[in-house]
C-alpha positions as CSV (number, residue, x, y, z in Angstrom):
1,X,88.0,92.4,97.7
2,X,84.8,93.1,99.4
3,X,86.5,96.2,101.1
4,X,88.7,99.0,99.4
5,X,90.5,100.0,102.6
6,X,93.5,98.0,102.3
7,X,93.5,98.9,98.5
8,X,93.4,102.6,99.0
9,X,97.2,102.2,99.8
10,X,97.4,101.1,96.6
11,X,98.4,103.3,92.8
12,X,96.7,100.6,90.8
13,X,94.1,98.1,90.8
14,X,94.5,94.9,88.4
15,X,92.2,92.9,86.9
16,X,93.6,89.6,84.8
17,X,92.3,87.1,82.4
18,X,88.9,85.6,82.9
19,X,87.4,87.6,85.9
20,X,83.9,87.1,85.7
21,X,81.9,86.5,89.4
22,X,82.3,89.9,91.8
23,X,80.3,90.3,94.7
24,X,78.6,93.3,94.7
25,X,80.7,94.9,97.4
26,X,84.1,94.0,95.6
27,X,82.1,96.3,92.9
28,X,81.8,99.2,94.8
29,X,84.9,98.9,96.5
30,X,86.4,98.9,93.1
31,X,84.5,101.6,92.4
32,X,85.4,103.6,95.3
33,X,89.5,103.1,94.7
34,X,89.0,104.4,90.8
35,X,86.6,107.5,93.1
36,X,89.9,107.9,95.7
37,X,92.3,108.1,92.6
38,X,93.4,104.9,92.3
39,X,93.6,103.6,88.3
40,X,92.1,100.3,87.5
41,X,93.6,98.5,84.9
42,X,90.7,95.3,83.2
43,X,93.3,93.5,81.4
44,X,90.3,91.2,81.1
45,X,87.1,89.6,79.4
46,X,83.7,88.8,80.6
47,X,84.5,90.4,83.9
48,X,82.1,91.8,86.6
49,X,79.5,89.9,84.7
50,X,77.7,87.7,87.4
51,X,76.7,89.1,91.0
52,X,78.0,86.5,93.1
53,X,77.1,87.2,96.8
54,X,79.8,85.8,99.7
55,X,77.9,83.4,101.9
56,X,78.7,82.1,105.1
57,X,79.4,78.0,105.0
58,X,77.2,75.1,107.0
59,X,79.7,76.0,110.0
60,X,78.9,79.3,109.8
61,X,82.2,80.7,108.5
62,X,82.2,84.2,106.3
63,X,82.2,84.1,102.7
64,X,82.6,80.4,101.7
65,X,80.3,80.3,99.7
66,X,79.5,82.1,96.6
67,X,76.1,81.9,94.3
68,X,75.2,83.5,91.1
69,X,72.4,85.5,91.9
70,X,71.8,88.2,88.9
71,X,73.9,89.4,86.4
72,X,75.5,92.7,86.7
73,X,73.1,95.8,84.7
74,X,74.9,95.8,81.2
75,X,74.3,92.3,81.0
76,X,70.7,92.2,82.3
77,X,69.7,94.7,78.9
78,X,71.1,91.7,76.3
79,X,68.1,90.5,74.4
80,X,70.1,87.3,74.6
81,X,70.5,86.8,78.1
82,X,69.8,83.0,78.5
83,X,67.4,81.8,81.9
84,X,66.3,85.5,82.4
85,X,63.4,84.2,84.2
86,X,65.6,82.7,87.5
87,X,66.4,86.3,88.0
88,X,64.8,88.6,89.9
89,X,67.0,91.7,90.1
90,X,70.8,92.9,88.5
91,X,73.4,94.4,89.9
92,X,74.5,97.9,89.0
93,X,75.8,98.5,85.6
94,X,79.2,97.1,85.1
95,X,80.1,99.3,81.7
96,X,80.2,102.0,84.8
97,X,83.0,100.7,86.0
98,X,85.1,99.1,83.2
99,X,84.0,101.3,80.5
100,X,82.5,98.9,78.4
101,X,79.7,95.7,79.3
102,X,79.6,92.4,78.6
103,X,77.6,91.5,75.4
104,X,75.3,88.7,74.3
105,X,77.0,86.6,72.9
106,X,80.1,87.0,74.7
107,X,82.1,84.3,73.4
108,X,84.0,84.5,70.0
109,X,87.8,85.0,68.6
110,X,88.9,87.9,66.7
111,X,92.1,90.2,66.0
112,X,92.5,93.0,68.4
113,X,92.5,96.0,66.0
114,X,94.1,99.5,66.8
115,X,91.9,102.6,66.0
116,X,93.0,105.3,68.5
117,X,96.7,105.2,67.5
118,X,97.5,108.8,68.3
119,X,96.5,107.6,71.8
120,X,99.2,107.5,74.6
121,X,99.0,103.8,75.4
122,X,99.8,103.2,71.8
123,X,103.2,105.2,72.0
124,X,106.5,103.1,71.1
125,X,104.4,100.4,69.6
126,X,104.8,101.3,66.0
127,X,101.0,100.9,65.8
128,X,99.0,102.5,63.0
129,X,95.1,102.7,62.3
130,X,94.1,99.5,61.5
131,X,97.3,97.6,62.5
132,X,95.9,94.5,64.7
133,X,97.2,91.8,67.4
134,X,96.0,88.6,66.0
135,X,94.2,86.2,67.9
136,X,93.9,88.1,71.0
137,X,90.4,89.0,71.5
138,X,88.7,85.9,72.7
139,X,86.8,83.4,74.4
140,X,85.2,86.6,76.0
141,X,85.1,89.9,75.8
142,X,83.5,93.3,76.6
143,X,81.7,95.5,74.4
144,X,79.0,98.4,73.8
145,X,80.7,101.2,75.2
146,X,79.7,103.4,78.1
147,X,78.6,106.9,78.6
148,X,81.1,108.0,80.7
149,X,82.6,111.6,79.7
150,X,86.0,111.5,78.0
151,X,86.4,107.7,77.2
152,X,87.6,106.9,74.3
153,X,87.8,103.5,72.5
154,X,91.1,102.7,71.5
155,X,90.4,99.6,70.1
156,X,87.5,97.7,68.3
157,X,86.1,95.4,65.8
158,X,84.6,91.8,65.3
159,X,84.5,88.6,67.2
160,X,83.4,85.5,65.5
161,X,81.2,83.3,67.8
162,X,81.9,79.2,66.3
163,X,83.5,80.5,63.3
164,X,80.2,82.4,61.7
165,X,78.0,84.8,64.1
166,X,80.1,88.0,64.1
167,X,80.0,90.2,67.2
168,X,81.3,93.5,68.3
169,X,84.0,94.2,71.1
170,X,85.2,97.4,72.2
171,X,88.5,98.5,74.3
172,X,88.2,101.6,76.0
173,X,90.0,103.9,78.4
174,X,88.3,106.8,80.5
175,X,89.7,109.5,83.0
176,X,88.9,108.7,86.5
177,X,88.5,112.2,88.9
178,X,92.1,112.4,90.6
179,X,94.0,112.1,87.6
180,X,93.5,108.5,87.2
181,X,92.3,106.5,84.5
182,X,90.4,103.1,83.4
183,X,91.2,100.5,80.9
184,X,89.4,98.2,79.8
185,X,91.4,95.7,77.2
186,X,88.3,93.9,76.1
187,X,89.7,90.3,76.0
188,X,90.7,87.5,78.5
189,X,93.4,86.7,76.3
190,X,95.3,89.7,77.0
191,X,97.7,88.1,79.3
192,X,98.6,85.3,76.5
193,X,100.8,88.3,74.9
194,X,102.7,88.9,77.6
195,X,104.8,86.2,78.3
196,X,105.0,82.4,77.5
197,X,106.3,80.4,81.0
198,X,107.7,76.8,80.3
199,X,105.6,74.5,79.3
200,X,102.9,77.0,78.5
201,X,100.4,75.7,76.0
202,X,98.2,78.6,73.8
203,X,94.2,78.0,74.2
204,X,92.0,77.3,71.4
205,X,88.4,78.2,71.1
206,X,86.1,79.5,68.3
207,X,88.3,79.0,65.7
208,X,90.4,81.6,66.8
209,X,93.8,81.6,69.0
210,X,96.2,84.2,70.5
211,X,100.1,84.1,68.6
212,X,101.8,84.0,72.0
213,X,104.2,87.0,72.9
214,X,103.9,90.1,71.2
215,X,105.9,93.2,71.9
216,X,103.2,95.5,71.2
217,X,101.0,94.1,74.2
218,X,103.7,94.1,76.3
219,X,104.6,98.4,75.4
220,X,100.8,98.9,75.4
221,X,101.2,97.6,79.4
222,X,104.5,98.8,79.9
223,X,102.8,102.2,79.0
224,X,99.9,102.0,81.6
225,X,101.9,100.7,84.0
226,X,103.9,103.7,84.0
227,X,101.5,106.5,83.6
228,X,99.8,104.1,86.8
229,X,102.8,104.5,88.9
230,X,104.3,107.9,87.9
């Protein structure tokens, strides 16, 4: 989306599974719907992590081709970040937008584990401190919250990178200025609770796996959804 005006129309924005490469203008097009009123929902890991510029192909058509061209600002401040030296700039800071950045190392598996239970998106689950979703945080994630006033991390704990280098993953939620709001789940697996088509096969990586469907992830989203459409 490299333009918010057809999105504008919209009550929520939606971002699924493993959404990493943005242009910079789908970020601040996503940046102005949340500024409009519009709530933005990162059911996601590892996203907005690469600025990805929309070039025009050999024939001269627009945006065929994309390149990675500098990470997005969280990112750039990892110690970790690998082949710092091919880049010359970053992109503006994507824990702005989501709420929370994406972390050195990003890659891991861990349980999703429930500390803000008194929180809205938690009611109807059943969900107590400490109670967790196991399996669902993984292969990426987001982490090291933002400052944004009034977010609130509803969720948090370890991810283990190959099965021995912990790391630390945050969800969060924060009010947008119309009413709105931002979630950030913190995990690419976060679809893998929702539903299990035919022939559906769960993904395995860092010693770690989602369970399949679980009701709580699906009342979690049933509960955004509707405070998004109300």
């Amino acid at each position: 989306m490299l333009t918010a005006e057809r999105a504008l129309k919209c009550r929520t924005f939606l971002s699924v599974g493993h959404d990493e490469y943005w242009d910079e203008r789908a970020y601040h097009s996503v940046s102005a719907l949340r500024d409009a009123g519009v709530n933005l929902m990162f059911l996601s890991g590892n996203a907005v992590c690469w600025v990805t510029p929309f070039a025009k192909s050999s024939s001269g058509q627009d945006n065929r081709i994309i390149t990675r061209a500098a990470p997005y600002g969280g990112l750039a401040r990892q110690p970790e970040l690998i082949h710092r030296e091919l880049y010359t700039s970053a992109g503006p800071d994507e824990g702005l937008l989501m709420g929370a950045v994406n972390v050195m190392p990003v890659n891991g598996g861990g349980d999703w584990i429930c500390t803000n239970p008194g929180h809205w998106i938690f009611e109807g689950t059943g969900m107590k401190q400490g109670d967790c979703v196991r399996g669902l945080v993984g292969w990426e994630f987001h982490g090291e919250p933002a400052e944004i006033p009034g977010l609130e991390v509803v969720a948090e704990g370890g991810a283990w990178q190959g099965g021995t280098r912990l790391q630390h993953w945050t969800a969060t939620i924060y009010p947008g200025p119309k009413n709105n709001f931002v979630f950030n789940a913190a995990t690419i697996f976060w679809s893998q609770a929702m539903s299990s088509p035919p022939g559906h096969m769960l993904p395995w990586s860092h010693w770690n796996r989602p369970h399949g469907v679980d009701d709580r992830v699906q009342k979690i989203t049933e509960n955004l959804l509707r405070r998004a459409l109300a």
